[in-house]
TIVO-178697 format. One record per residue (C-alpha): residue in three letters; x, y, z. Coordinates in pm, whole numbers. Example, Ala and Ser with C-alpha at 12.3 -4.5 7.8 and 13.67 -1.06 7.14 Angstrom:
<type ALA; xx 1230; yy -450; zz 780>
<type SER; xx 1367; yy -106; zz 714>
END
This chain:
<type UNK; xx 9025; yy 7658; zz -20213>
<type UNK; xx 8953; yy 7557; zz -19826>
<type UNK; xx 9304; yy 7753; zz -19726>
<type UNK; xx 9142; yy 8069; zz -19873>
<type UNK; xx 8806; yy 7997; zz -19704>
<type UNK; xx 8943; yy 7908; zz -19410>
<type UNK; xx 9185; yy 8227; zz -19401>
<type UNK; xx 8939; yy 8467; zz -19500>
<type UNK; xx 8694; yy 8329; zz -19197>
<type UNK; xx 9004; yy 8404; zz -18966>
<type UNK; xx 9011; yy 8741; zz -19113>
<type UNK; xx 8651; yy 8787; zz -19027>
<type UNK; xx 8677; yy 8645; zz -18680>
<type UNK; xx 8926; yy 8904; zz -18628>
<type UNK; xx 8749; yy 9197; zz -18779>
<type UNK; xx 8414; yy 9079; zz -18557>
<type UNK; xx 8682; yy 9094; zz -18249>
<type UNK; xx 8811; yy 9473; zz -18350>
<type UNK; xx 8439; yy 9587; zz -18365>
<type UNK; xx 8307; yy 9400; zz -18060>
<type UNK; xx 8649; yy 9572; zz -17888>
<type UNK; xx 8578; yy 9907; zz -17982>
<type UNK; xx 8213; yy 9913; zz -17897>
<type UNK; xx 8302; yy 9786; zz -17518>
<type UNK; xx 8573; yy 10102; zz -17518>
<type UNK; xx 8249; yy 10313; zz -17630>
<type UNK; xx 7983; yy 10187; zz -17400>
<type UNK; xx 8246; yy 10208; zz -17096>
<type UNK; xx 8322; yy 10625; zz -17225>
<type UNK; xx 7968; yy 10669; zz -17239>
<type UNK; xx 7882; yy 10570; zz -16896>
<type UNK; xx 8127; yy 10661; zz -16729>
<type UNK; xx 8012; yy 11063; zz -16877>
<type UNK; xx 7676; yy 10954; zz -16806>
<type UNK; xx 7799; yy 10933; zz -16414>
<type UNK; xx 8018; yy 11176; zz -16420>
<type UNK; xx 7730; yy 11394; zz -16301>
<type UNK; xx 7599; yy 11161; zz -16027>
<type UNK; xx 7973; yy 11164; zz -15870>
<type UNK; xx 7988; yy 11529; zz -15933>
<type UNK; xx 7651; yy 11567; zz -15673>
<type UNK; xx 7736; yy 11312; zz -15467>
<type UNK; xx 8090; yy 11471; zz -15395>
<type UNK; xx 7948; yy 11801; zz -15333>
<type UNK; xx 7702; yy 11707; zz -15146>
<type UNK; xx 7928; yy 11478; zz -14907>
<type UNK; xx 8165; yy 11767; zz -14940>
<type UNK; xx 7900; yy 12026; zz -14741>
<type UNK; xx 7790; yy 11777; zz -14546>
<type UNK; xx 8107; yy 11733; zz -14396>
<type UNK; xx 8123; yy 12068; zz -14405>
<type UNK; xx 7831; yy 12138; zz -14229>
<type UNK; xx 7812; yy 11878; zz -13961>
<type UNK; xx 8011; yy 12138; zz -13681>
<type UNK; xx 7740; yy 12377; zz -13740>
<type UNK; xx 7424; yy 12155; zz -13718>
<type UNK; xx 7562; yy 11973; zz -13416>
<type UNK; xx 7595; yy 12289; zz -13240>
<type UNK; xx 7262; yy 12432; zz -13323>
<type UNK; xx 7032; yy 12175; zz -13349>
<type UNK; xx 6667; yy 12259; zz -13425>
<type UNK; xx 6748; yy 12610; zz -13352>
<type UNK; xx 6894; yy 12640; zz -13717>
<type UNK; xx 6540; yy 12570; zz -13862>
<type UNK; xx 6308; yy 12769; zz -13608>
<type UNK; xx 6563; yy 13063; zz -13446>
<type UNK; xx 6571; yy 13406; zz -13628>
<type UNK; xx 6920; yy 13515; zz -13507>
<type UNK; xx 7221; yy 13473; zz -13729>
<type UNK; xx 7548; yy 13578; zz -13566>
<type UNK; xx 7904; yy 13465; zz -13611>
<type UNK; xx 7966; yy 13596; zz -13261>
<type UNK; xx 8234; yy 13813; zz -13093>
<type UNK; xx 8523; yy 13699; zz -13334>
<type UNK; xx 8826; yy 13844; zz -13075>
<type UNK; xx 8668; yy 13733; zz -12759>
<type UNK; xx 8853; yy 13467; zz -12587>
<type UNK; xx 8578; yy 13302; zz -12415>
<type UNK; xx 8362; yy 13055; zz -12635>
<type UNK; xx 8006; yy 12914; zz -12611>
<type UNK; xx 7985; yy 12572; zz -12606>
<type UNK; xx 7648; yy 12387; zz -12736>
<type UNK; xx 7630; yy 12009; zz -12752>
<type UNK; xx 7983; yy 11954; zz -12747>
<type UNK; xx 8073; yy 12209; zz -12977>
<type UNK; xx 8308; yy 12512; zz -12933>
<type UNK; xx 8204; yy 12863; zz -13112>
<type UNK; xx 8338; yy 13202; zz -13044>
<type UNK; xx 8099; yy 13398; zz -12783>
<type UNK; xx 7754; yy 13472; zz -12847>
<type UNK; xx 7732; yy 13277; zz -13161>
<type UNK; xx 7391; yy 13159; zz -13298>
<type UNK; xx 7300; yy 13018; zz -13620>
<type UNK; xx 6968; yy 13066; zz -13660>
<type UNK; xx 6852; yy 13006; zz -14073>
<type UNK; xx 6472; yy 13039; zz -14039>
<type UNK; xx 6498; yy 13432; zz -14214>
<type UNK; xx 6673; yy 13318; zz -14490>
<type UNK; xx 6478; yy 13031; zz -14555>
<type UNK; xx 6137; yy 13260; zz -14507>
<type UNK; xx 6292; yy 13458; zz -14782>
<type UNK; xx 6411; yy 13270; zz -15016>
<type UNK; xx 6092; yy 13065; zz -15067>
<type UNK; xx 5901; yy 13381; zz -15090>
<type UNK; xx 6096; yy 13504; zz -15330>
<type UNK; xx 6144; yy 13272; zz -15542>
<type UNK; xx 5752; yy 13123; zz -15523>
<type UNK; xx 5644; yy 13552; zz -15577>
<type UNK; xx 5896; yy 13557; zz -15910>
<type UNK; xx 5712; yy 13206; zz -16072>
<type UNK; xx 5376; yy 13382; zz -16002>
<type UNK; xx 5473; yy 13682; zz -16207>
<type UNK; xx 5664; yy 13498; zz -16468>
<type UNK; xx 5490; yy 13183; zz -16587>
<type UNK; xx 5169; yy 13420; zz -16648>
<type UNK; xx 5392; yy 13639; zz -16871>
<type UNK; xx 5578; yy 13427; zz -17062>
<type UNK; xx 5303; yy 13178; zz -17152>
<type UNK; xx 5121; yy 13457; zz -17269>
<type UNK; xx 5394; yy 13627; zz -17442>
<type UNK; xx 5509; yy 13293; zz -17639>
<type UNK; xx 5106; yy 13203; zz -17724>
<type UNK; xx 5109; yy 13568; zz -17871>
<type UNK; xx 5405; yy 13530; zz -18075>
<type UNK; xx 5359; yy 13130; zz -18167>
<type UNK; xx 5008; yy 13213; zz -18262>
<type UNK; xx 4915; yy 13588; zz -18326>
<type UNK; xx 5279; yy 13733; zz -18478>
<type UNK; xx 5365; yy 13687; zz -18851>
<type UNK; xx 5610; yy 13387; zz -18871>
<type UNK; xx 5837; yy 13660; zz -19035>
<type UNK; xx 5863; yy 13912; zz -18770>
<type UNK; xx 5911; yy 13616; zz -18489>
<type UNK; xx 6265; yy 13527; zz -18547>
<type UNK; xx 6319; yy 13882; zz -18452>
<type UNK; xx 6089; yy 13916; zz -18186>
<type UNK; xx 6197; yy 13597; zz -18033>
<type UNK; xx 6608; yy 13752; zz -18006>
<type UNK; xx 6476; yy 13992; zz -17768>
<type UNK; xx 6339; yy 13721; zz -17570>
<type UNK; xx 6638; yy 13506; zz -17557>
<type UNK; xx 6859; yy 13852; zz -17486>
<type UNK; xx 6737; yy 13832; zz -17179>
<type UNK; xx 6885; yy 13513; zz -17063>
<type UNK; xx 7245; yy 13680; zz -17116>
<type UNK; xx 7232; yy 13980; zz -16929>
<type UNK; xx 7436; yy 13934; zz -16602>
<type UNK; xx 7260; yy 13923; zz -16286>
<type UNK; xx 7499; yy 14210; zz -16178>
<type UNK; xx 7342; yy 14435; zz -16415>
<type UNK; xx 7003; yy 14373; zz -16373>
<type UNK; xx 7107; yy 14434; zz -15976>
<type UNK; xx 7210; yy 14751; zz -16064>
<type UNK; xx 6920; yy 14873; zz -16275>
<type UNK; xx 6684; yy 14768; zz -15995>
<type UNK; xx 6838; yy 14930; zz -15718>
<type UNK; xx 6889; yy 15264; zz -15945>
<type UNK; xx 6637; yy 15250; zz -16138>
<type UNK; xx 6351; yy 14995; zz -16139>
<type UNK; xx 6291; yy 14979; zz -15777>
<type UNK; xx 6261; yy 15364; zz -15755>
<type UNK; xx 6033; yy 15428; zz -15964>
<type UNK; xx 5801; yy 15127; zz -15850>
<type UNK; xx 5783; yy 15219; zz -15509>
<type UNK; xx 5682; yy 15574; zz -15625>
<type UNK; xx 5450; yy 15484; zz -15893>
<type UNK; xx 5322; yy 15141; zz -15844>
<type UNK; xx 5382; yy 15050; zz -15485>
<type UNK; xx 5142; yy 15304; zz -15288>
<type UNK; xx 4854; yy 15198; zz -15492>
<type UNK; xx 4952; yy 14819; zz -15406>
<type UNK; xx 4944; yy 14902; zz -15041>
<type UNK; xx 4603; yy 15064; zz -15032>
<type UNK; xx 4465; yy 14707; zz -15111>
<type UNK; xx 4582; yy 14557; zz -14782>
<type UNK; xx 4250; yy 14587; zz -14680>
<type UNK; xx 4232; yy 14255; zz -14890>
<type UNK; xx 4521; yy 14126; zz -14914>
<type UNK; xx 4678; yy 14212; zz -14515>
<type UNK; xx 5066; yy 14134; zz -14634>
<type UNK; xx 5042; yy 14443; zz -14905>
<type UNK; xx 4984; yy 14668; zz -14639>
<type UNK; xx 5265; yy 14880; zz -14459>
<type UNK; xx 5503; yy 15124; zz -14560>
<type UNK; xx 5668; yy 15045; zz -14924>
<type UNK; xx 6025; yy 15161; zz -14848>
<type UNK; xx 6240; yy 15344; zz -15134>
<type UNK; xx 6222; yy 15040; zz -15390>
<type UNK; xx 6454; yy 14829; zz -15177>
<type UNK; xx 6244; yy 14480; zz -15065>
<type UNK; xx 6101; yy 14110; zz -15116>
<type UNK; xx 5855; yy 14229; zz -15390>
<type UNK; xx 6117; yy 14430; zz -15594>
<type UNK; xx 6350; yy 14133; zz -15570>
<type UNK; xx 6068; yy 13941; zz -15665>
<type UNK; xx 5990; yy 14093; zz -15996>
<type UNK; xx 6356; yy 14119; zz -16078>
<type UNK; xx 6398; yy 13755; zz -16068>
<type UNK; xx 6059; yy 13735; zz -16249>
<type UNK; xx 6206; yy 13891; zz -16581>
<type UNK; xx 6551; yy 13682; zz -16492>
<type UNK; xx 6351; yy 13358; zz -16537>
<type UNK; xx 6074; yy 13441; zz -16776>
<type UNK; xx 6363; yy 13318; zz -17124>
<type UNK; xx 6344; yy 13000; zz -16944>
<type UNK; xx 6018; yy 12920; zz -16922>
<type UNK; xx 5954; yy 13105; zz -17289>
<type UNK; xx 6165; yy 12975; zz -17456>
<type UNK; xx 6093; yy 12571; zz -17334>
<type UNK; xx 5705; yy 12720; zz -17364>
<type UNK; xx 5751; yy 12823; zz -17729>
<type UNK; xx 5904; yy 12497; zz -17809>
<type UNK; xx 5597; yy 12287; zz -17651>
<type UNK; xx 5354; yy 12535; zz -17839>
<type UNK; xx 5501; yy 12426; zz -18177>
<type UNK; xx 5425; yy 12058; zz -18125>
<type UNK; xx 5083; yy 12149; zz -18081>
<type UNK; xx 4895; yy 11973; zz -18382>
<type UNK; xx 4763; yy 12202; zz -18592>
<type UNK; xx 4503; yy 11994; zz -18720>
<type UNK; xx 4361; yy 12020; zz -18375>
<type UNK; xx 4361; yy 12370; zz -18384>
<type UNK; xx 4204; yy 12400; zz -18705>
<type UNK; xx 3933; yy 12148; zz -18588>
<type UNK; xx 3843; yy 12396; zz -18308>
<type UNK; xx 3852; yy 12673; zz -18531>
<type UNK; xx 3629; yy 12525; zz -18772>
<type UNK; xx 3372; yy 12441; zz -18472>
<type UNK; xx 3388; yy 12829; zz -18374>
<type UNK; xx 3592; yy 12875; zz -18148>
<type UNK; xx 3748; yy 13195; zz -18104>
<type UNK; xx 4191; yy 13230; zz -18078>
<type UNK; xx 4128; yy 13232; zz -17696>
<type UNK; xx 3879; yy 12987; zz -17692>
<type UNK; xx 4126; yy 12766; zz -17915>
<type UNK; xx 4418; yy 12819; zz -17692>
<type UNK; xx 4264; yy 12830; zz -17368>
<type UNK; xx 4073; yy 12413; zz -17495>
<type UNK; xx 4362; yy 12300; zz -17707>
<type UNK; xx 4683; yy 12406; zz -17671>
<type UNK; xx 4726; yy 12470; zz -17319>
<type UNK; xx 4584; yy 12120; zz -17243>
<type UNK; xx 4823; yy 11994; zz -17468>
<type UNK; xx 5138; yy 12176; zz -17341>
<type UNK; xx 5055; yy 12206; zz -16919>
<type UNK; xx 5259; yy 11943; zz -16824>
<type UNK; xx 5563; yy 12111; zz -17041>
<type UNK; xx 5512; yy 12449; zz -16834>
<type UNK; xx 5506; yy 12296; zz -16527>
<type UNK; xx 5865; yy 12113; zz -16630>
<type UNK; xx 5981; yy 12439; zz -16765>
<type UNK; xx 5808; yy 12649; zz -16437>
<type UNK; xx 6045; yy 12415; zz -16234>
<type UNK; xx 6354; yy 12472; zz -16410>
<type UNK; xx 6249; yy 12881; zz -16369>
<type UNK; xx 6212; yy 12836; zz -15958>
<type UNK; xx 6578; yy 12655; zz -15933>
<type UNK; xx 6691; yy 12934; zz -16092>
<type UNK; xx 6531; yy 13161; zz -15866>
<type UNK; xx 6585; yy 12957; zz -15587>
<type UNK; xx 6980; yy 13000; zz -15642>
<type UNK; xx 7013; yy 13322; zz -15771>
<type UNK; xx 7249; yy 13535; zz -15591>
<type UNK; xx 7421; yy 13892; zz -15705>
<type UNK; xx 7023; yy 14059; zz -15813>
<type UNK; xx 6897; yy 13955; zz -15519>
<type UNK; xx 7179; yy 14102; zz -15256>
<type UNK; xx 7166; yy 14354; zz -15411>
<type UNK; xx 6797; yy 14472; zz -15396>
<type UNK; xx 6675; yy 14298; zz -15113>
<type UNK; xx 6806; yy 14508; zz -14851>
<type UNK; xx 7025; yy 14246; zz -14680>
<type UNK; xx 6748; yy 14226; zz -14347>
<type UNK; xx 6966; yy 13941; zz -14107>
<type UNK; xx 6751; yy 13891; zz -13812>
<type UNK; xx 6422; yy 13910; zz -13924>
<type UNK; xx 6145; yy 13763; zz -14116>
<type UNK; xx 6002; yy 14087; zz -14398>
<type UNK; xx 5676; yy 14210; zz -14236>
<type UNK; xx 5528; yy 14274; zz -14534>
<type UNK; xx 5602; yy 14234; zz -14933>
<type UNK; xx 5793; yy 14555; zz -14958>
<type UNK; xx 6010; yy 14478; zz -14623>
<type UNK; xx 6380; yy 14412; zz -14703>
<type UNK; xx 6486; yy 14058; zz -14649>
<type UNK; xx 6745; yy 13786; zz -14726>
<type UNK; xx 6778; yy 13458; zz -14881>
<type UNK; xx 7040; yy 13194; zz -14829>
<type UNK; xx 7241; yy 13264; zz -15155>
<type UNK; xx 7299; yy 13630; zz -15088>
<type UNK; xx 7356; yy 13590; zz -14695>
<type UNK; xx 7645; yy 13340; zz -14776>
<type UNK; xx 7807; yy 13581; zz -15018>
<type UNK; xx 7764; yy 13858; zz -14825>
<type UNK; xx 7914; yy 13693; zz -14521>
<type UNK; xx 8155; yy 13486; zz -14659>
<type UNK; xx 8427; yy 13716; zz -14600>
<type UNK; xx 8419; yy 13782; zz -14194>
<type UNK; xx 8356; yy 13430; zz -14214>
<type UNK; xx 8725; yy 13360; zz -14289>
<type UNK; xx 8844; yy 13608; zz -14054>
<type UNK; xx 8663; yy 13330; zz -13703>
<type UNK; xx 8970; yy 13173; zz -13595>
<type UNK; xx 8754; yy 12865; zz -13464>
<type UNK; xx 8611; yy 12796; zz -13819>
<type UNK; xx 8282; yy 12822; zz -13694>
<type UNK; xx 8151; yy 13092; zz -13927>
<type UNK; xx 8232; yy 12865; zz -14252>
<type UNK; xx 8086; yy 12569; zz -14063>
<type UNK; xx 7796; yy 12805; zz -14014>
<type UNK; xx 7727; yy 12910; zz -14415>
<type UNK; xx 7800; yy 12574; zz -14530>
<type UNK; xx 7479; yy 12444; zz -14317>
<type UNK; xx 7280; yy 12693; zz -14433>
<type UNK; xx 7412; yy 12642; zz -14803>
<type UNK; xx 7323; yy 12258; zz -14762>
<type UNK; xx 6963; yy 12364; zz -14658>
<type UNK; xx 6948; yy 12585; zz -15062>
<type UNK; xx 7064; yy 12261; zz -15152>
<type UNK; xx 6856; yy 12012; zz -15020>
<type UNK; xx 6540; yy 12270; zz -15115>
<type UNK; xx 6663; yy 12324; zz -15471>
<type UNK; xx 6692; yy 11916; zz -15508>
<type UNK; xx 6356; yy 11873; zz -15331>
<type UNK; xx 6180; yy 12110; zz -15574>
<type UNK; xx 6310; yy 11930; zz -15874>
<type UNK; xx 6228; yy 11599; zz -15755>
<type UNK; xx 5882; yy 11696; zz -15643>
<type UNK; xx 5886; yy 11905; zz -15975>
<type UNK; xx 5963; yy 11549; zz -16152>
<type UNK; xx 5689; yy 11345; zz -15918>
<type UNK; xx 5427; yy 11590; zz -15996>
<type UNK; xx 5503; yy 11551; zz -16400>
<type UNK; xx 5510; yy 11220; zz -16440>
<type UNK; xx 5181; yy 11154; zz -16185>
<type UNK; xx 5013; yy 11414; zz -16427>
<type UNK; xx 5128; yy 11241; zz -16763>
<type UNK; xx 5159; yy 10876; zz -16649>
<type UNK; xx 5545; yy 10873; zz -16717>
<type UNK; xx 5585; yy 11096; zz -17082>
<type UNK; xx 5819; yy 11373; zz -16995>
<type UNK; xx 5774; yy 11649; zz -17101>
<type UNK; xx 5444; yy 11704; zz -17300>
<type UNK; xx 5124; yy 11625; zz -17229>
<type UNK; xx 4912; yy 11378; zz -17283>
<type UNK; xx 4711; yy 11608; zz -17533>
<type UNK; xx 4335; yy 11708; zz -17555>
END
């Protein structure tokens, strides 16, 4: 009788050894995915910044304030030589346009967007029969899979056209209030066409986190507010949106890194302006995105290596702006709802 006890408490020991085995192998696979993505941002970003060091040595402040971006004369001999640095003649890496633009851009596109899609998701949350929203809400989501090439190519055909004939004129007469409006709108080609592309590239972000949030909303509290008298507005305007604002503002965030990054639409439509900062909301411009793709081929052709050295600084700056936004994105959320990501803290 003890043998059997005492070899069926081995067994056990052994069994509890298996188990306590296997769960180590499991928590070590499941942190070392969970830092997978810290390594995978911390090697990029030592990546550019090696990368990028030539380039910010050898212009200095000038990267952040000048407005000329040149890669130089490429088959001159002589070189310019700034702080120790050699670059082929004439170069200057001034970022400031780029930087102008795509914070303009991108901050133009979340004004257009989170209006929209807030309103379109309260309208079909709240106002559309639950059996024509699964259909409605396809549309929505459609939009999130069309490439950024074609909607490039429908706003430089198409969409920008017809705005700067239709729409744009009558935007320009009120310059009087607003002074930026004012100017000549161009054919369709500019900051605020680029703008409003981007603006329907990013509203199926923010809709569909928004429609998400809106369906937590309790409906008791709804009903209460309808019972007082309150009107649909007056109910979503006091209830809901209080109880979601600290969602939009996650999901607005998400929408402006998007923006922030977004390259093919925008080089397309914005008129690929180098040297300049837009003098007004229809001028062309640039952002840091498109310039790097559209230069990234004479790049390789600067014997010195400059020119690479040169768009890697300036693709370290999208980076360090599209981290910053999230982070600041992040502060801002959990300052508003004392640390609960991502709802609110409710009525």
């Amino acid at each position: 009788m003890r043998l059997r006890l005492r070899q069926r408490s081995s067994t056990g020991l052994g069994a509890d050894d298996d188990l306590s085995r296997t769960d180590r192998v499991v928590r070590a696979l499941l942190l070392l995915t969970a830092l997978i993505p810290v390594l995978a941002l911390l090697f990029l970003a030592a990546e550019m910044v090696n990368s990028a060091v030539p380039a910010l040595v050898y212009a200095g402040g000038d990267l952040f304030t000048q407005q000329l971006f040149t890669f130089g004369n490429l088959y001159a001999t002589a070189e310019t030589v700034s702080h120790g640095i050699h670059a082929p003649l004439g170069a200057a890496y001034g970022a400031l346009p780029f930087i102008v633009g795509t914070l303009l851009s991108s901050a133009i596109a979340l004004a257009i967007a989170v209006p929209i899609s807030v309103g379109a998701v309260l309208a079909l949350v709240e106002r559309v029969p639950r059996r024509f929203q699964p259909a409605l809400s396809v549309f929505l989501e459609l939009l999130a899979g069309i490439p950024s090439v074609a909607y490039g190519f429908w706003g430089i055909l198409y969409f920008g056209p017809a705005l700067a004939q239709h729409l744009y004129p009558a935007l320009s007469r009120l310059g009087v209030v607003l002074p930026f409006m004012r100017g000549p709108v161009g054919a369709g080609e500019g900051l605020l066409t680029a703008a409003v592309i981007l603006a329907v590239m990013i509203i199926p972000i923010i809709a569909a986190t928004t429609r998400e949030l809106v369906r937590t909303v309790p409906v008791l509290a709804k009903e209460g507010a309808v019972a007082l008298g309150m009107t649909p507005y007056e109910t979503a305007r006091t209830v809901t949106l209080p109880f979601i604002r600290n969602g939009i503002l996650a999901a607005s965030v998400l929408g402006w890194a998007r923006a922030l990054g977004e390259t093919m639409a925008v080089l397309m439509i914005s008129g690929d302006l180098l040297n300049a900062l837009p003098a007004n909301i229809y001028s062309p411009f640039s952002t840091i995105a498109a310039t790097i793709v559209d230069l990234l081929d004479s790049a390789l052709t600067d014997p010195t290596g400059m020119a690479v050295h040169a768009l890697a600084a300036i693709g370290l700056i999208l980076l360090a702006i599209t981290l910053a936004t999230n982070l600041a994105g992040r502060v801002i959320i959990r300052r508003v709802t004392t640390g609960v990501l991502p709802v609110g803290r409710g009525i």
